[in-house]
C-alpha positions in Angstrom: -17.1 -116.1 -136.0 -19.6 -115.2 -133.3 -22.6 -117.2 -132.2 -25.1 -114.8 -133.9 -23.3 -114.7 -137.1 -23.3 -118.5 -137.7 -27.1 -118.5 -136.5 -27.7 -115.8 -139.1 -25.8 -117.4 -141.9 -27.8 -120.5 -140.7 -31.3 -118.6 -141.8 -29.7 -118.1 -144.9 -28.6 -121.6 -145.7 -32.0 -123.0 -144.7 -34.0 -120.2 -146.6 -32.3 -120.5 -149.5 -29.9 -123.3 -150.2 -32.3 -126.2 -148.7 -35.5 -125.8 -151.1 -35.8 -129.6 -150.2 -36.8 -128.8 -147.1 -40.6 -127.5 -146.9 -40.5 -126.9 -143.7 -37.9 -124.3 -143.8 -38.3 -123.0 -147.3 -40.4 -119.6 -146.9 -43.4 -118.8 -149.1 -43.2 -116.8 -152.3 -45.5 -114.3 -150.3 -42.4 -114.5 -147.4 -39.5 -113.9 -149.7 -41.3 -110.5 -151.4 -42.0 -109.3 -147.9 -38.0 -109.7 -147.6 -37.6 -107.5 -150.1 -39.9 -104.6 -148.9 -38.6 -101.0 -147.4 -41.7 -99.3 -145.9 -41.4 -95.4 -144.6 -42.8 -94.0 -141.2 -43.0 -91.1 -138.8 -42.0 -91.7 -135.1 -45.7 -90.1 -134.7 -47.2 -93.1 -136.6 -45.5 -96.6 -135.9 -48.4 -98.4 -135.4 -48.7 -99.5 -139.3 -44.5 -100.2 -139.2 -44.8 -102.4 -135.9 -47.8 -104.4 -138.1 -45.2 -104.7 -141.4 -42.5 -105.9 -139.2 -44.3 -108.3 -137.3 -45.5 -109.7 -140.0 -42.5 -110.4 -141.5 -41.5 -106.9 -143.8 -37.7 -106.4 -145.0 -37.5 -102.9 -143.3 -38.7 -99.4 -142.5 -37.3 -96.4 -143.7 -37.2 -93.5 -140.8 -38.6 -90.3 -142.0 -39.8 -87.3 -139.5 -38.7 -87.7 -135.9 -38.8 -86.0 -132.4 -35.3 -84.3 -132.4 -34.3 -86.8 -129.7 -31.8 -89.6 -130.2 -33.2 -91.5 -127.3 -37.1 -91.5 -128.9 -35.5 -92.8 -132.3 -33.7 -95.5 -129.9 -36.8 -96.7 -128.7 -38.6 -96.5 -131.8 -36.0 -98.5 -133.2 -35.8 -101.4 -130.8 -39.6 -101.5 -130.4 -39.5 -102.4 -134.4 -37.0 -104.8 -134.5 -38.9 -106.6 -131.7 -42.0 -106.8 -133.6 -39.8 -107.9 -136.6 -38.5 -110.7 -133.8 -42.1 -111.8 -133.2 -42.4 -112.7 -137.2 -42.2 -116.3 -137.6 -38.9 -116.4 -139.6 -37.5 -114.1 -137.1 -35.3 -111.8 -139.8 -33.7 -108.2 -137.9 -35.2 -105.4 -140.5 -33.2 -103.1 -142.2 -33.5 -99.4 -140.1 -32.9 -96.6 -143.3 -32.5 -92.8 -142.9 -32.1 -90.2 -145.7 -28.6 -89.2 -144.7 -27.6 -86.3 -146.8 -27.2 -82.8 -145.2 -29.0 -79.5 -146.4 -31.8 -80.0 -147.6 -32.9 -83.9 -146.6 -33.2 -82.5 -142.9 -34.7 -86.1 -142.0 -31.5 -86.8 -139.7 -31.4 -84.1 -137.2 -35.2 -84.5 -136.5 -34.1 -88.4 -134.9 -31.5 -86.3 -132.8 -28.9 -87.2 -135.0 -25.6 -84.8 -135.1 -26.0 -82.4 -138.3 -24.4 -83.2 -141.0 -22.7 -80.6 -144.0 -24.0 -80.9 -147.2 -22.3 -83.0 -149.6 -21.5 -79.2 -151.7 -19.9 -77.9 -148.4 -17.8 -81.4 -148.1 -16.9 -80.7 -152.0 -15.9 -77.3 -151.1 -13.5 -78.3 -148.3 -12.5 -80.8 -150.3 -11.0 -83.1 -147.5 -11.0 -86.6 -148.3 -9.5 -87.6 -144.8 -11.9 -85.4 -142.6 -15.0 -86.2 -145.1 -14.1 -90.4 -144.4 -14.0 -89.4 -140.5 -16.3 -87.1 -140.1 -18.7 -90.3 -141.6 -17.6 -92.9 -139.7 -18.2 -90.8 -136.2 -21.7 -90.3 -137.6 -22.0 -93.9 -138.7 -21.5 -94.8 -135.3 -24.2 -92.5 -134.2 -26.7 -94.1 -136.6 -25.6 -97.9 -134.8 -26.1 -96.1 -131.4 -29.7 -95.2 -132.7 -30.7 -98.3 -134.1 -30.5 -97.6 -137.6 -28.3 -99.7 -139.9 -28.7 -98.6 -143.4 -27.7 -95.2 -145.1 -29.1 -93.7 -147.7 -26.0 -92.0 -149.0 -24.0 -90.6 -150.8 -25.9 -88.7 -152.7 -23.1 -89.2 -156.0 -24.9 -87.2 -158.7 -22.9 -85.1 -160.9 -25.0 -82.0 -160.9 -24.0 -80.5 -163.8 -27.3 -78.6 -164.6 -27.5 -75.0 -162.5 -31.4 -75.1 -163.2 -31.7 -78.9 -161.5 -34.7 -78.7 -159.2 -33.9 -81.4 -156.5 -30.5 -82.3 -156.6 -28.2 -78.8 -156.2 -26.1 -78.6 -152.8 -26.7 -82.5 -152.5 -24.5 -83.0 -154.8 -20.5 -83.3 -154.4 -20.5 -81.0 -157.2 -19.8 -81.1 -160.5 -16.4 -82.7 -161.0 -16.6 -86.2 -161.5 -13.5 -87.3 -160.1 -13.7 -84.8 -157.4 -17.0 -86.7 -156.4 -15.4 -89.9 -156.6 -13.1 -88.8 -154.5 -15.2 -87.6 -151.7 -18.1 -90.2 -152.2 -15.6 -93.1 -151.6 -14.1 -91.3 -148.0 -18.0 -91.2 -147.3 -18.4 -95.1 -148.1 -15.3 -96.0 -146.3 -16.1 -93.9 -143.6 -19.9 -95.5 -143.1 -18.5 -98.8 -144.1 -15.9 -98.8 -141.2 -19.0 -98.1 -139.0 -20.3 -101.2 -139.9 -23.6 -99.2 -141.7 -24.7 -100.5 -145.1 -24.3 -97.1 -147.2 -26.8 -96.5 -150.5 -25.3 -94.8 -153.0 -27.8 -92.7 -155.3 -29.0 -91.9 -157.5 -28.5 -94.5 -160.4 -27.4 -93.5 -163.3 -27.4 -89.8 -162.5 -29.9 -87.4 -161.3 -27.4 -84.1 -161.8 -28.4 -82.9 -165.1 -32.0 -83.0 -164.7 -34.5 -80.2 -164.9 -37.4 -81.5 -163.8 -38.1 -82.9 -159.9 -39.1 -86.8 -159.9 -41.2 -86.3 -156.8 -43.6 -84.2 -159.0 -42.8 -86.2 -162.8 -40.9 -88.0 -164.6 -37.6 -86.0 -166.0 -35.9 -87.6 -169.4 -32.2 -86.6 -169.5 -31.0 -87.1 -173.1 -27.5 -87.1 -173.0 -25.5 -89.6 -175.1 -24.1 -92.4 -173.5 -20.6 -90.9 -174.2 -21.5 -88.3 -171.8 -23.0 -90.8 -169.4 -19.8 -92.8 -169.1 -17.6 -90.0 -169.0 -19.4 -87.6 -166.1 -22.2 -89.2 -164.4 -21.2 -93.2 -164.3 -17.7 -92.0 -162.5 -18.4 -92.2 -159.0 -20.7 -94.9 -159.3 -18.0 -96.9 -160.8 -15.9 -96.5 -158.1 -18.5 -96.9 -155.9 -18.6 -100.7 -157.2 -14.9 -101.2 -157.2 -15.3 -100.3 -153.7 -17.6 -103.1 -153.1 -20.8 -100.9 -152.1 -23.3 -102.9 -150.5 -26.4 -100.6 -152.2 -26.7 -98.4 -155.0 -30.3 -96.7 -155.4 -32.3 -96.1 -158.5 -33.5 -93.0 -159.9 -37.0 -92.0 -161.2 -35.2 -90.5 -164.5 -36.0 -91.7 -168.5 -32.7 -92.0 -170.6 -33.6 -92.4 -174.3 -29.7 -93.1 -174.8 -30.8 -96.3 -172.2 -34.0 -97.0 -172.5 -37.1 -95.2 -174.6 -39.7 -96.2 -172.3 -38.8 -97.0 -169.2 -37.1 -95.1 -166.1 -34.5 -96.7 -164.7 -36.0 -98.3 -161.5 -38.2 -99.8 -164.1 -36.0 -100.7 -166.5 -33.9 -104.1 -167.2 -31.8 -102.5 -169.1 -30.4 -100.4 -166.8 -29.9 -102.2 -164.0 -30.0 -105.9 -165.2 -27.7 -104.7 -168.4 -25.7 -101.7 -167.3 -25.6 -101.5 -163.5 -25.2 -105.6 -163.1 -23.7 -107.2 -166.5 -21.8 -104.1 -168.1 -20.3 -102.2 -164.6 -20.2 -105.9 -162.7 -21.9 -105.1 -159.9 -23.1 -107.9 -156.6 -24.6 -106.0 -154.3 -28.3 -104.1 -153.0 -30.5 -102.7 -156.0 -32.6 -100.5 -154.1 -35.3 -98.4 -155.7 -36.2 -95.0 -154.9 -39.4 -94.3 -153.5 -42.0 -95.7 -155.8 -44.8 -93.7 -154.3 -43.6 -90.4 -156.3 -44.9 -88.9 -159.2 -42.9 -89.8 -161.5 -43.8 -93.6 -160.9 -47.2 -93.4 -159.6 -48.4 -90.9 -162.9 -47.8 -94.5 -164.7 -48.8 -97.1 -162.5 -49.9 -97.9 -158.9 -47.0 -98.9 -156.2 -47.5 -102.4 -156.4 -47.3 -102.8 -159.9 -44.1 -100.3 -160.1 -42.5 -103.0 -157.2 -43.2 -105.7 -159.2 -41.9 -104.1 -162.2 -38.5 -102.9 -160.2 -38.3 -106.9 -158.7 -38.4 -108.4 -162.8 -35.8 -105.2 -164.2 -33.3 -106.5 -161.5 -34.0 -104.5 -158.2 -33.5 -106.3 -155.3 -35.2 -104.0 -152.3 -38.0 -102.2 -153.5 -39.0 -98.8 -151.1 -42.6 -98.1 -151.2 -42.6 -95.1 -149.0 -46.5 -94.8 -147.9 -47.5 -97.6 -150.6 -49.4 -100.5 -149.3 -47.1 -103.5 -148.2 -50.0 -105.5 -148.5 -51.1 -105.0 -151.9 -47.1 -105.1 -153.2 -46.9 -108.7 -151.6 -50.1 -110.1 -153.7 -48.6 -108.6 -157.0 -45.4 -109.6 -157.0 -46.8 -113.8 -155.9 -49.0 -113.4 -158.4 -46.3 -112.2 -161.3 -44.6 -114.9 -159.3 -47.0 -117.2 -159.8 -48.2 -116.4 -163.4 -44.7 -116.6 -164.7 -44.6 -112.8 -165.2 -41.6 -112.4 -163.0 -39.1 -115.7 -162.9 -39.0 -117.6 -159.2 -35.1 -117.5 -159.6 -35.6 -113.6 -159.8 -37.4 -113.3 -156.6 -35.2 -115.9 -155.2 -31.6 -114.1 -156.0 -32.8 -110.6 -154.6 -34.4 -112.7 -151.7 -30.6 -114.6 -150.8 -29.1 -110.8 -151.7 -31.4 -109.2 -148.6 -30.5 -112.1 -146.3 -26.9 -112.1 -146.9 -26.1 -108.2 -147.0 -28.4 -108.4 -143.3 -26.0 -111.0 -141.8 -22.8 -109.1 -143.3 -24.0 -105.9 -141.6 -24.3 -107.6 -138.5 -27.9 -107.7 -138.3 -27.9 -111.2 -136.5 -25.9 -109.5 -133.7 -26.3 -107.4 -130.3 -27.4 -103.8 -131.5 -24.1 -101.3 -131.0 -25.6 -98.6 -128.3 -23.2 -96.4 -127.2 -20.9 -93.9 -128.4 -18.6 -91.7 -127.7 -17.2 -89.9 -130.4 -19.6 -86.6 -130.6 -16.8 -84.3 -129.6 -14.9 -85.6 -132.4 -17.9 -85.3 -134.5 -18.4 -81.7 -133.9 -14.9 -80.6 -134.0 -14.1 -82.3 -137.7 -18.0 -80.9 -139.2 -16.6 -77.6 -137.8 -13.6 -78.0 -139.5 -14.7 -79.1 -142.7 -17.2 -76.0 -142.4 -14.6 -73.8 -141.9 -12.5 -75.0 -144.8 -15.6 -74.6 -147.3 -16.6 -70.8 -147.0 -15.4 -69.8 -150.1 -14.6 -66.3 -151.5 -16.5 -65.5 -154.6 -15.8 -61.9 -154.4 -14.7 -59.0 -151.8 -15.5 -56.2 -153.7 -13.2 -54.0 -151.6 -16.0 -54.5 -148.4 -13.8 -57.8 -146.8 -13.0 -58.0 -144.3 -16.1 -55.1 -143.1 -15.0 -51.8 -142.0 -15.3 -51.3 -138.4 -16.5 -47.5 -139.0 -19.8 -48.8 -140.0 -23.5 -49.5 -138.5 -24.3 -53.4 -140.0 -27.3 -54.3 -140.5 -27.4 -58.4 -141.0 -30.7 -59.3 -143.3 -31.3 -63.0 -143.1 -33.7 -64.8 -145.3 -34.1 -68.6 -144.0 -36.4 -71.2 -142.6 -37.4 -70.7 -139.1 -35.8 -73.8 -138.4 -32.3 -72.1 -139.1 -32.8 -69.6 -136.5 -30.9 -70.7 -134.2 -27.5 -71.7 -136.3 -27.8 -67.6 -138.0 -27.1 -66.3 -134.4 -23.6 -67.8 -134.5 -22.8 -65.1 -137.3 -24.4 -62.3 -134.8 -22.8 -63.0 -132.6 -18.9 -63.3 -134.4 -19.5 -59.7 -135.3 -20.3 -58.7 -132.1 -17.7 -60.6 -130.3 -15.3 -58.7 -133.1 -16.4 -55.2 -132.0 -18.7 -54.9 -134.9 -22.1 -52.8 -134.4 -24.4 -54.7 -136.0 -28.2 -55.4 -135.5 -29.7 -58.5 -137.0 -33.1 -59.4 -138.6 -34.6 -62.2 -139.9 -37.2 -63.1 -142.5 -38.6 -66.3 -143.7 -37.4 -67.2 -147.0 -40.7 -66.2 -148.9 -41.0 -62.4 -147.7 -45.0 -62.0 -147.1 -47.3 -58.8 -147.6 -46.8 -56.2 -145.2 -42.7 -57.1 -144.5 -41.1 -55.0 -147.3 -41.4 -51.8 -145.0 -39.6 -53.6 -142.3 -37.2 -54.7 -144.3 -36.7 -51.3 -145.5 -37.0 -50.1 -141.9 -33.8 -52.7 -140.6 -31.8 -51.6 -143.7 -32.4 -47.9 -143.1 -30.1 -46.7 -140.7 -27.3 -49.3 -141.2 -23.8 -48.0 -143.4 -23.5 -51.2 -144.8 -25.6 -54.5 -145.6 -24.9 -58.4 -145.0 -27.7 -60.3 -146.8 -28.2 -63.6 -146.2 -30.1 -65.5 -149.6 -31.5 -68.9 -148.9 -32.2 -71.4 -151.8 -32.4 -74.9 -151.5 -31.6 -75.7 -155.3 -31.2 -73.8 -158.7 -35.0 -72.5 -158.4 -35.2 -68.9 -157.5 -37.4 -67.5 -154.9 -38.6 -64.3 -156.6 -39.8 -62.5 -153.4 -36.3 -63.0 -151.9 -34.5 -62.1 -155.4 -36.3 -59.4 -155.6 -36.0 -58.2 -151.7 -32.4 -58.5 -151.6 -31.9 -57.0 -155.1 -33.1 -54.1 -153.8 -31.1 -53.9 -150.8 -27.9 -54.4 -153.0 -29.2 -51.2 -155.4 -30.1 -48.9 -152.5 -26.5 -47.6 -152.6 -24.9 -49.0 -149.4 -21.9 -51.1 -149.4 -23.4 -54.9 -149.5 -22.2 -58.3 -148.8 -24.0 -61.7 -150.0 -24.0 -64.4 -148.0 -25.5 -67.5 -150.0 -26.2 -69.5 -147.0 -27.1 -72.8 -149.0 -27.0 -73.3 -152.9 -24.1 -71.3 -154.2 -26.4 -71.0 -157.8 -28.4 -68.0 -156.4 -24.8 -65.8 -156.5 -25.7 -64.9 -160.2 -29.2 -63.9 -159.4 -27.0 -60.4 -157.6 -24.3 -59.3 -159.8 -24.5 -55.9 -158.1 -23.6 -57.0 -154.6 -20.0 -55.4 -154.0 -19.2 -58.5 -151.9 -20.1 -62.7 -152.0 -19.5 -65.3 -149.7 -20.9 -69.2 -150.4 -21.5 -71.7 -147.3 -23.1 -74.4 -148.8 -25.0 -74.7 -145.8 -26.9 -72.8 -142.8 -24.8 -75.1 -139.8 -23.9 -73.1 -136.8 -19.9 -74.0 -137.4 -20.7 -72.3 -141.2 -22.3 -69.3 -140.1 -19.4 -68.8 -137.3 -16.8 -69.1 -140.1 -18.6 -66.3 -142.1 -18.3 -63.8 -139.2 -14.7 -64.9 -138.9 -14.1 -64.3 -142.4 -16.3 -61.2 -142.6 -14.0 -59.8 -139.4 -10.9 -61.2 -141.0 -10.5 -63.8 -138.1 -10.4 -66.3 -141.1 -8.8 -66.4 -144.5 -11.7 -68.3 -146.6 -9.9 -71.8 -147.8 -12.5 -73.0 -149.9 -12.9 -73.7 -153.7 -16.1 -73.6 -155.4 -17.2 -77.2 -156.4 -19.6 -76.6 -159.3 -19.5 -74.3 -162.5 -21.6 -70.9 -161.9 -23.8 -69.7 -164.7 -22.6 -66.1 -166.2 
């Protein structure tokens, strides 16, 4: 055992197991700093650098500079303030780590990732657990030590708001599957993974950044479809599982289950077995917030058996003085506080916390090569329609409807065709067409033989400008092709489009492989992952 290992494990044994010993025994206010997860902008540290200095559990990375050296420096300037605390504890670093539509990661100049529906459609276990521990060894070489991922939510319901093309898809032991080759794969990295989000997010209908969604689904159902992956998650020894912001009447009638003891003290911890992390989700969404104030929803999480308690923009402050008070008052026990307190310690020094930060890497080839792979192996097929591979007698006009951000990676479809031999012009629109862009729509479309239109949604929720733009491309009476770029639920919305391609996500490698498969360079490999509405 190294040096810094036995000096961390020494933290923990003075901290916790030595309450006879005053002078080492940290404050009640101390420990519930231990347990707090603040978020910040690499725009705005100042406010993080305070937390961690004064002795804060960790800061969750959110927007970034698109440059793995600024997030590197970020990084090490906020464990130093956390080294300037008097009990000297490394913080947990935490990204969003889900591809699609969390775009957190490539904003700290982190490698893209494919979305979890993409991994689903490849369907690659071996790949999927590579693929993660390349990129978990990115994160070490940014400074960040915690993931939040997999995203294991079965998503079951087409019309979920939030969850879509983060999801696996909608086999559970598919997901389990996949989700454990992405915990082994961060695991071997030595980067705490967070599974979410506990006990299911996939059949809701409602988004809990906005309110509070109740699922009511028996706890038959619960078992045998959403509780799978999770499950195996535990028998895999996962050092975190995160809440969600969800009411289950089957579970609890009042409660959501970040707030609820029993759903994690009864189901999550007694009933499934687990020992590691409970980590809530943000408790400065909506649906927390519309029922208390942060600090009285981290005190609440602390007593119903979380252990870290992320407060996104909530005040740190504030959360320290309710949950010593609760403490104090007998509201919330002292052995609570101190078990998730010994929990945070202990999961810092098995991550290697204690130890010299990891900052090199040289695996990005390797990265890129096996994403491209696993894109490659995803575009699936929904329909040819007779117009796939294109016809080379044709003008093509490509229509893309995305986020400007996405720009870029549509050009690797351009220029497959045009590589091919194809005549094609492309054009691009944002993914709410504005006033004034349907005649230049109809204007790119005019003089082409046949149309490749590119529909961009980020869940089940429809854009109606788009529907309706594309819609009536597909019904002007030229040959089509529909490429749904991210969430493979918008296919339905164009029954009439001869042809249908799903990529599960804008990446360049997944926009090359539909030119190769729209040139017939590529055979499409991939199987859809969830059910789609008729």
């Amino acid at each position: 055992m190294s040096k810094s290992k036995i000096l961390g494990l020494l933290v923990i044994t003075l901290a916790v197991c030595l309450p006879g010993r005053p002078a080492a025994q940290p404050s009640i206010e101390e420990k519930a700093a231990q347990l707090l997860i603040i978020s910040t902008e690499s725009q705005d540290i100042s406010a993080a650098a305070a937390a961690a200095r004064s002795g804060l559990g960790g800061v969750q990375l959110q927007w970034g500079s698109y440059s793995l050296e600024e997030t590197r420096a970020l990084t090490e300037t906020l464990q130093a303030e956390a080294a300037r605390s008097g009990k000297k504890v490394p913080l947990f670093i935490a990204v969003d780590y889900e591809g699609g539509s969390v775009y957190v990661p490539t904003t700290l100049g982190l490698l893209e990732l494919p979305t979890n529906m993409m991994l689903g459609a490849a369907a690659d276990e071996n790949d999927t657990a590579t693929l993660f521990y390349l990129a978990g060894k990115e994160l070490k070489r940014a400074g960040i030590n915690m993931a939040f991922g997999p995203v294991l939510d079965i998503n079951t319901n087409p019309r979920n708001p939030i969850i879509g093309i983060r999801s696996l898809g909608s086999d559970p032991a598919e997901a389990s599957r996949l989700g454990s080759a992405i915990i082994n794969g961060l695991k071997a990295a030595g980067i705490i993974a967070v599974a979410k989000h506990f006990p299911g997010h996939g059949a809701a209908e409602q988004d809990s950044h906005k309110t509070l969604p109740e699922i009511s689904i028996s706890t038959e159902e619960l078992h045998a479809t959403h509780l799978v992956p999770f499950k195996t998650a535990v028998s895999l020894g996962i050092p975190g599982i995160m809440t969600a912001h969800i009411l289950y009447p089957a579970l609890d009638g009042r409660n959501p289950a970040t707030l609820s003891g029993a759903v994690l003290s009864g189901l999550l911890k007694r009933d499934l077995g687990y020992k590691g992390l409970v980590i809530t989700d943000s408790l400065d969404m909506r649906a927390i917030t519309s029922r208390m104030p942060v600090r009285k929803a981290a005190a609440a999480a602390l007593k119903a058996g979380a252990d870290i308690l992320l407060l996104g923009k909530g005040n740190p402050g504030a959360a320290i003085k309710e949950i010593a008070a609760q403490v104090r008052s007998g509201k919330i026990s002292e052995s609570r506080l101190n078990d998730a307190y010994g929990k945070v310690l202990q999961a810092k020094s098995a991550a290697g916390l204690f130890e010299p930060a990891e900052t090199t890497s040289p695996f990005d080839k390797a990265y890129v090569d096996i994403a491209g792979n696993l894109s490659r192996r995803a575009v699936t097929l929904v329909r040819d329609g007779g117009v796939i591979p294109l016809p080379k007698d044709k003008k093509i006009a490509v229509i893309i409807f995305s986020p400007q951000r996405f720009a870029g990676n549509a050009i690797h479809l351009y220029r497959t065709l045009l590589e091919a031999g194809y005549q094609a012009n492309q054009y691009f629109f944002n993914i709410g067409l504005k006033k004034g862009e349907l005649k230049k729509l109809t204007e790119a479309a005019g003089e082409a033989g046949l149309l490749v239109l590119g529909s961009f949604q980020w869940t089940g929720a429809q854009n109606s400008s788009q529907r309706e733009a594309i819609n009536s491309l597909i019904n002007s009476g030229k040959p089509s092709v529909l490429l749904s770029l991210m969430n493979p639920y918008d296919i339905p919305a164009y029954p009439d489009a001869d042809g249908a391609i799903a990529l599960y996500g804008m990446t360049a490698p997944s926009m090359a492989a539909a030119g190769e498969v729209l040139t017939g360079q590529l055979s499409p490999a991939g199987k859809l992952p969830v059910e789609l509405p008729r």
